[in-house]
Steps between C-alpha positions, in 0.01 A plus 500: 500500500597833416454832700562845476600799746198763476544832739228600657395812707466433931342710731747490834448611847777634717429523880684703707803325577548522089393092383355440231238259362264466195171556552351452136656406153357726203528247186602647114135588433468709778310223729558538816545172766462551873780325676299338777797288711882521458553098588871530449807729432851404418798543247487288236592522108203441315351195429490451123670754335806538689706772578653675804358467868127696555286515794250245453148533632242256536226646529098459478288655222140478483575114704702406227913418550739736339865590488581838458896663470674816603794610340673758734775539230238609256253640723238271328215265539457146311308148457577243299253407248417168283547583128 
């Protein structure tokens, strides 16, 4: 199987001691996806396209699973997506 990197748009929050989390994912259509539970956070390269070390969120969407990336080097949001 094949997948590809798409950036996406992510609402954060930053509390007062300044960390960070997503709150909602706004997809290439303009869509946007509440972020109901973060179930995980750690750094990890991505799972099927490679490439350097992101922060790696598992989080819930609308009950379903989903992996979402952080690039700090980049300052950007990603998923991977089936072709």
């Amino acid at each position: 199987m094949q997948y590809e990197k798409v950036y996406v748009g992510v609402y954060t929050f930053t509390d007062t001691g300044g960390s960070s989390r997503p709150v909602s994912l706004v997809w290439k259509d303009g869509h946007v996806y509440r972020i109901n539970k973060i179930l995980s956070v750690k750094s990890a390269p991505p799972d099927h396209e490679g490439g350097l070390v992101a922060t790696r969120y598992e989080v819930d969407i609308e009950g379903h699973i989903k992996i979402l990336y952080y690039e700090s080097y980049l300052n950007k949001w990603f998923v991977e997506k089936l072709l």
